[in-house]
N, C-alpha and C positions, 0 to 999 in steps of 0.2 A: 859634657860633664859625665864621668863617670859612675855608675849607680852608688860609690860607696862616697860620694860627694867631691871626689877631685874633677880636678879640669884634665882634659884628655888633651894632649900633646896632638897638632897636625899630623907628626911626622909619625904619634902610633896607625902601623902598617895594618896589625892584627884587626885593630879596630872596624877601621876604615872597610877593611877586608869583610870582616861581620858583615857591615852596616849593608856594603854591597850587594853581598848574595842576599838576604833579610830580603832587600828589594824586587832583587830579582825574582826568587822565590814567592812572594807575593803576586807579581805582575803577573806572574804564569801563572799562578791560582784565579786570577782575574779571567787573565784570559783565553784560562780551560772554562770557567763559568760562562763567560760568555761566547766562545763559539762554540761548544759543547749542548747551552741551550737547544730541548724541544721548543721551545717559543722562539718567535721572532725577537730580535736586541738590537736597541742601537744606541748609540750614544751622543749627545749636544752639545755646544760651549753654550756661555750665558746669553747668548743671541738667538739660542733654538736653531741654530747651526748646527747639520748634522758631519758628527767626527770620525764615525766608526759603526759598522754593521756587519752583524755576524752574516753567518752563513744560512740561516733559514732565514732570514731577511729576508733575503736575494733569491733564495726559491720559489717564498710565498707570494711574495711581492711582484715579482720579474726582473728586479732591473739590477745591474750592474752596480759592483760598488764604486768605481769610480766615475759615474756617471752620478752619485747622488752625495757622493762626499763634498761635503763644505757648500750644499745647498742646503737651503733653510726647512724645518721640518714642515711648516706649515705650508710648502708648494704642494704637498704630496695627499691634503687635506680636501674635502668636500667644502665647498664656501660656508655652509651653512653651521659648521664644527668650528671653524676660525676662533670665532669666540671665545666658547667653551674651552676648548683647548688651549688659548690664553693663558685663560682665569686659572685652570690646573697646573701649569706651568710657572706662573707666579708663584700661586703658593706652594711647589716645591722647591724654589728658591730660598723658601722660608723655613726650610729646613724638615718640612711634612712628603711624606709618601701619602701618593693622590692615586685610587684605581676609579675608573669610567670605563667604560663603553663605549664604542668609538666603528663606524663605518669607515672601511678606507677602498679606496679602489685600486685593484693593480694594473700594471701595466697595459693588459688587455680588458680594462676597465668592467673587471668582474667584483661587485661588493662583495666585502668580505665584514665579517663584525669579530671585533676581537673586545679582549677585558683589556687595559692597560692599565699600566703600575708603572708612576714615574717614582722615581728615587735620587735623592740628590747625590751630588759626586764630590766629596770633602776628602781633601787634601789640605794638609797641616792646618785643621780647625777652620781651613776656605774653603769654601764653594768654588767649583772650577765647572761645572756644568748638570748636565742631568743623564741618568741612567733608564731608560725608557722599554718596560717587557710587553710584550703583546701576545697574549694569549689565545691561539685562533677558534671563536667558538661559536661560527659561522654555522654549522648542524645543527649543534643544541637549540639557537636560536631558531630553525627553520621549524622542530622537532617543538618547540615551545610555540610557537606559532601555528603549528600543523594540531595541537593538543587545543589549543584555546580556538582553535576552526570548529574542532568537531566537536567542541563543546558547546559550541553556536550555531552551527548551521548542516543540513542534511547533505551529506557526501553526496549521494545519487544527484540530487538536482539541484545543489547550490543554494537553495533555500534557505532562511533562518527556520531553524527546529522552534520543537513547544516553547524549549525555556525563554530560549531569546524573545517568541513573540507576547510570552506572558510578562516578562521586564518592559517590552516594548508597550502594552496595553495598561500595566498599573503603572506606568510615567504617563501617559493619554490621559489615563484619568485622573491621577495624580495634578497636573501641570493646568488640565484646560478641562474643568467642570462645564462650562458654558456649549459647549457647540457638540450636535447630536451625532452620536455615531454608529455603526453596523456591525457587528459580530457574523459574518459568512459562511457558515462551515460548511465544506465539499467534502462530500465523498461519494467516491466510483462505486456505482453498483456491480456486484457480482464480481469484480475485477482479481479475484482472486481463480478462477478459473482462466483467464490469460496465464499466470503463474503456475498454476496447474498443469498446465496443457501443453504449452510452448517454453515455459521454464524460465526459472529471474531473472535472465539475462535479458530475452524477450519484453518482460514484463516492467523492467525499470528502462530500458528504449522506448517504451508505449510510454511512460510515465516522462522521462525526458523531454517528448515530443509535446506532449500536454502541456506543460509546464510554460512550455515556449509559447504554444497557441495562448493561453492564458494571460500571459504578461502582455501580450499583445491589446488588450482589451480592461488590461487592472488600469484604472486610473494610477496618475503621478502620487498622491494621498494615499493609494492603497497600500500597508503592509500587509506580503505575502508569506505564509509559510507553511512549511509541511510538518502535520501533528503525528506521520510517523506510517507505513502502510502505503494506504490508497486514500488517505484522509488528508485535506488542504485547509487552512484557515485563513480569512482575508479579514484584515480590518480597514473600515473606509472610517477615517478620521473628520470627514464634514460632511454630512449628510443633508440636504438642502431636503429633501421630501423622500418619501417612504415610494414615490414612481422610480424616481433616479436610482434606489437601490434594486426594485424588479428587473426594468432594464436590465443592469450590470447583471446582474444573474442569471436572467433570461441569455446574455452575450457570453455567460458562463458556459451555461448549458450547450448552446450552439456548438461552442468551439470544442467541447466534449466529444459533442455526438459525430464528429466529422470522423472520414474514417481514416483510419489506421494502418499502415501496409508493411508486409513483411515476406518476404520471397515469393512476392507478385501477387497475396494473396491479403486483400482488405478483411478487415475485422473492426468492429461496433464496438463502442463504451458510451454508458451512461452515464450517470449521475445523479445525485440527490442533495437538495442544500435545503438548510434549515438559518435561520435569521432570527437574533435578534437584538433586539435595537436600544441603546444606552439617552437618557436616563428611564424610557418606560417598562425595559425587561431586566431592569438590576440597575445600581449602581455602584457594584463592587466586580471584580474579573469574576469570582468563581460561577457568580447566579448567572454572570452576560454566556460565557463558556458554555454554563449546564442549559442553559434556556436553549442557546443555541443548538445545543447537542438533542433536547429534546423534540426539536422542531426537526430536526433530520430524521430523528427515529420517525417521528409522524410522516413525512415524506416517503422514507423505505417502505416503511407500512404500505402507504396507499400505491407500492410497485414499480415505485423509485420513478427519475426521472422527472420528478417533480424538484417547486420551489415550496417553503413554508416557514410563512415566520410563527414567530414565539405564541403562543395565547397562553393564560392561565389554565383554563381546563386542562392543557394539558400535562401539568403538574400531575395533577389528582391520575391520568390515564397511564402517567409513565409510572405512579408508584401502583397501579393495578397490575401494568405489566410484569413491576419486578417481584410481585407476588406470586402473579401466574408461572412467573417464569420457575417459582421455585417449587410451584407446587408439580409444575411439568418438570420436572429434572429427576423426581421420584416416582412420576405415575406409571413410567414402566416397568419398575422391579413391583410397585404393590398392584401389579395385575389391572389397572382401570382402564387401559385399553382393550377394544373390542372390535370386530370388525362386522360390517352390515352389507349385502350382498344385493345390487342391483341388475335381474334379469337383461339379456339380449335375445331376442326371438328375431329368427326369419320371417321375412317377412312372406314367403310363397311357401314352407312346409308350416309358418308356425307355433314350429318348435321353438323350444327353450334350447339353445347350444353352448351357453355359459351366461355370465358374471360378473361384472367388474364388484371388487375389493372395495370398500369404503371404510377408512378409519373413522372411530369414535370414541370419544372418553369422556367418561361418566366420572368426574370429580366428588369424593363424600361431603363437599362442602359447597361447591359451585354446580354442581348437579352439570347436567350435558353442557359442553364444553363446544363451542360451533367449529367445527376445523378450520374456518374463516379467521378464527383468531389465533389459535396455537400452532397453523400448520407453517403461518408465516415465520411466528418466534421461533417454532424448532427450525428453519431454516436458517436463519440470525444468527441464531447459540448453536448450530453443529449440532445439535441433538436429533436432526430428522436422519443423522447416519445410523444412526442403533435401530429409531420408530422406524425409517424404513425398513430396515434389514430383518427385524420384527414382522410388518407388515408381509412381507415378500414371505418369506417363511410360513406365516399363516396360512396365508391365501391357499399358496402350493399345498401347504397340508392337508387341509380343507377342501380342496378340489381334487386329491386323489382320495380321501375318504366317500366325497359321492360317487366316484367313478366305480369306487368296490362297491357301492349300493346298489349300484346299475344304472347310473348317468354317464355312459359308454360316447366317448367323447365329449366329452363336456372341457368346456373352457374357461380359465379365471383369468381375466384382466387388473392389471396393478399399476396404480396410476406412480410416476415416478416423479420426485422432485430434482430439480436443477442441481441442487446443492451432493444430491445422491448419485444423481447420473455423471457427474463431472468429476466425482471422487475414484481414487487411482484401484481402489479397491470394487469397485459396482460389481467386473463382469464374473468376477472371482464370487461374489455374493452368491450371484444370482445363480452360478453352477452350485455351488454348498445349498440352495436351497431346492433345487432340483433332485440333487440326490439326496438330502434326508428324508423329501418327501415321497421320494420314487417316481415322480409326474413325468412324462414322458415331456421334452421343453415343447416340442409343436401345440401341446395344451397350454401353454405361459403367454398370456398377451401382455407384451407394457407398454402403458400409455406414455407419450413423452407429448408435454407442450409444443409448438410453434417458438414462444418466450426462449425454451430450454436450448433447442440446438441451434438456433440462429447468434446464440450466445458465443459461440465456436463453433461452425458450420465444419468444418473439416474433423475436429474433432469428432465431432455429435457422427459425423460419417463413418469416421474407421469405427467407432466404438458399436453405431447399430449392426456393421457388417459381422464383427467379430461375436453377435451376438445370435443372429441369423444362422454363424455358420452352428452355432450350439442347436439350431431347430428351433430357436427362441423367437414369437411373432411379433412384428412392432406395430404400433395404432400411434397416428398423427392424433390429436388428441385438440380441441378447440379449434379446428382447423377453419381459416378462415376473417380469426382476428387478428394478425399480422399481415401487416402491409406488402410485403415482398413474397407471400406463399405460393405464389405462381411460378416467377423465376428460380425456388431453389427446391420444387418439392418432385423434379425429375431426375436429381440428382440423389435424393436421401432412397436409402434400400428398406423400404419401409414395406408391410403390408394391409394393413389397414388404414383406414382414411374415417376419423370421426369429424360429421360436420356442428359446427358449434351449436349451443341451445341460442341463442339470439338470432338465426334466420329463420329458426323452424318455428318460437313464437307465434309471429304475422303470417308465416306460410301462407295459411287460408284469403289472409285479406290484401295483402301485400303483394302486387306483382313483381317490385320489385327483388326483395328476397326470394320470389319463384323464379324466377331470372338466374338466381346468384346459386339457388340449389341444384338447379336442373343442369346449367354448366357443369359444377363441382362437381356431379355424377359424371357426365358424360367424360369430364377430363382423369376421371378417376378408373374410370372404363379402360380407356385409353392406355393409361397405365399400369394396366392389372391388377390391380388395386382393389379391396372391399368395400365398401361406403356403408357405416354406422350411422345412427341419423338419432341424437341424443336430446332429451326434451321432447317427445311426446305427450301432448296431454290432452289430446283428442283427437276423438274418433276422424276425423275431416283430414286431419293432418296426417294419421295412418294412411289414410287411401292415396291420399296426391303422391305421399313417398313411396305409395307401394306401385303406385302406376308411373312415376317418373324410374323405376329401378333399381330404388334403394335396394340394399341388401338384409342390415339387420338392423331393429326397433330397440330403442330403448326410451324409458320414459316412466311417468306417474299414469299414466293410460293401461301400461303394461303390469307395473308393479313400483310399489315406494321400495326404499334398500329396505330388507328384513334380515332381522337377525337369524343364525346361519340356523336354527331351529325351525323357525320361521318358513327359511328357504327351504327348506325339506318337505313342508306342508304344499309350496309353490310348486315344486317339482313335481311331487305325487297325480296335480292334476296333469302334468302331462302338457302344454300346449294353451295358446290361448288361439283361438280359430275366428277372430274376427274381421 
């Protein structure tokens, strides 16, 4: 019929002629859309018979079109989609456009995940089949997946992070009130000088390797995770007795302390874990977390490598500390540090030849402050890098003011901490302290623990050399309470040799510490080495070390530390002659 309502004659040509191109023109519109599609396209009868596919089909996919024409859509599906892609199929029959999600695999059976959008294919008010797009979004998805990982677990070691272990512990407690459980927290002592030293790269390999020893020894019930650093958190989910948690930690520990290799060359890690235990040290996450975390501070404290669980006192001692800690963050700009000066005399002229440096701080409210307790926190909080740099500065200045007095040669020893000596800035200090003070370096002793360089023996080596070559003297320093000081102390370029206060105590009565001193001289002999002999407090114990060949005294026999006024009083007499 004609639009002005007549009937249209067969034999009109014109018409006909319209009606033709109309179509044809259409179909090409079709299908420029569909081989023109960036998406894959294909097209179905009402049986899910596939009728037609473009040309990214057949890229994305691999296969040939005539290898897949007038096979059914659902050969090409994963079994498990079968279904699903039914149900979507029906109801675009129903005249609805359906988009899903959908895995497919291609030819070389690589998943791919695409959006699809079926659309039905209507022809004069029929249904003749379905028009199906697929939109390849196989990245996004990887990228959406790769975003929800790091949002839950630690790249370096696979691990679930903080968040996911705090979901994971208030559903614990959420789901199963009844059965006792363990709060673990680990963390590596010092482990921040591996990163220093040897570099993150190094230093998350150390931490990889761990990771692995550790899962070897977590029970099946343990959730592990990493709170970020060199910090680890375990939760043991059934706890039978408070043994079975030592154990597992002690088995911690172990697999800690084993060593470490890296271009041939073994290195040490410790550890400190704190515990504590659900329902008697909390029964909410934040108190089980904080208990836990204050049992670790207590561990670090007592020099790491310990276990400790939760107790209440220790409440009261963690908020002493964050008191102290705050009143230490300011005691060096308001001047309350000070320093006190403990004599070394010869032991065959005598003389007085220097000094070791002693910090002290006189708080206006906590009165004398024991370095036993702040020396450890400023190492904790980074703040023992200023007090030392402080200290060192002092000392030198102070030891070239006596020297203009006329204490002609005189020597100041400064004791150095771990946290100081391992920082990338030390050797740099220690020249800037040199020259403001004008001390010549051969007058500089510093003491370094046994603890400090066996931390990084190779380190601790280049850095006393490069120290040496300044003229700057090095003192082993407690020597004698580490276990290995035999096998590595022919290698350290050191010059003096302090032997610890706990042999020279019993000296007098104790053969066997007289045993262990007269060695340590003779081996110290050996290697040219000074032998300092620290803790003297009586006259008995002067003589044996002055007949076994000690070299120089130091002690409460000789002198308590005095303040640097003080020591000027000490100096003047000259000598102690006994």
């Amino acid at each position: 019929m004609h639009p002005n309502g007549n009937l249209v004659e067969t034999n009109d040509e014109n018409y006909w002629k319209n009606k033709y191109e109309s179509l044809i023109h259409s179909e090409q519109k079709l299908r420029s859309l569909f081989e023109n599609n960036s998406d894959i396209v294909f097209a179905t009868d009402l049986l899910g018979n596939i009728t037609d596919v473009n040309e990214v089909f057949q890229r994305v996919l691999g296969y040939k079109k005539e290898d897949i024409l007038h096979k059914n859509a659902l050969h090409f599906l994963n079994e498990k989609d079968v279904k699903l892609v039914k149900s979507h199929f029906v109801n675009s029959l129903k005249g609805n456009q359906v988009t899903y999600e959908l895995n497919i695999s291609n030819k070389h059976n690589e998943n791919k995940t695409f959006l699809m959008k079926n659309i039905p294919i209507i022809v004069q008010k029929r249904k003749i089949g379905i028009f199906v797009i697929g939109k390849d979004i196989t990245e996004q998805k990887i990228a959406e997946k790769k975003i929800a990982y790091l949002a839950s677990y630690d790249m370096e070691t696979g691990l679930p992070n903080k968040w996911t272990f705090n979901q994971k512990l208030e559903e614990q407690l959420k789901n199963d009130k009844s059965l006792q459980k363990a709060i673990i927290v680990i963390d590596l002592d010092r482990f921040k000088f591996i990163n220093s030293s040897l570099g993150h790269e190094v230093g998350d390999y150390f931490l990889k390797i761990i990771v692995s020893r550790l899962k070897m020894v977590i029970p099946p019930e343990g959730y592990f995770a990493r709170f970020g650093g060199d910090k680890f958190t375990l939760l043991i989910t059934n706890v039978n007795s408070v043994d079975e948690v030592i154990q597992l930690s002690q088995s911690i520990l172990s697999k800690i302390n084993e060593p470490l290799t890296h271009k041939g060359k073994e290195y040490y890690v410790s550890a400190s874990i704190g515990i504590s235990i659900y329902p008697n040290d909390g029964e909410e996450k934040e108190s089980l977390l904080r208990n836990g975390d204050t049992a670790l501070n207590r561990a670090k404290q007592q020099g790491g490598n310990k276990i400790k669980f939760f107790s209440a006192d220790m409440n009261e001692q963690a908020l002493f500390k964050m008191e102290l800690e705050g009143y230490l963050r300011k005691a060096l700009q308001k001047n309350e540090f000070f320093l006190t000066y403990q004599p070394f005399i010869n032991f065959y002229t005598g003389k007085i030849i220097g000094a070791e440096s002693l910090i002290r701080w006189d708080h206006p409210k906590l009165g004398l402050v024991s370095p036993l307790e702040f020396i450890p926190l400023a190492e904790e909080t980074g703040l023992i890098l200023n007090i030392g740099n402080w200290v060192l500065q002092t000392a030198c200045g102070q030891a070239k003011m006596w020297q203009e007095k006329g204490a002609i040669d005189f020597t100041i020893s400064v004791n150095v901490s771990a946290v100081q000596f391992q920082g990338i800035n030390f050797v740099k200090e220690v020249k800037e302290a040199l020259e403001k003070s004008g001390l010549q370096p051969k007058y500089l002793k510093l003491e370094l623990t046994e603890s400090v360089m066996l931390q990084n023996v190779q380190y601790s080596i280049d850095v006393m050399k490069e120290l040496q070559k300044l003229g700057v003297q090095i003192s082993i320093d407690d020597f004698g309470t580490v276990y290995s000081s035999l096998s590595y102390l022919k290698d350290l370029p050191a010059n003096n040799l302090k032997i610890d206060r706990s042999f020279i105590q019993n000296l007098h009565a104790n053969t066997k510490d007289m045993a262990i001193v007269r060695a340590i001289i003779a081996m110290s002999k050996g290697l040219e080495l000074k032998v300092i002999a620290e803790g003297i407090e009586q006259q008995v114990q002067w003589q044996l070390l002055k007949e076994m060949g000690c070299d120089f005294a130091q002690g409460y026999y000789i002198s308590k530390p005095l303040s640097a006024k003080q020591f000027e009083t000490f100096l003047a007499t000259g000598s102690r002659t006994t």
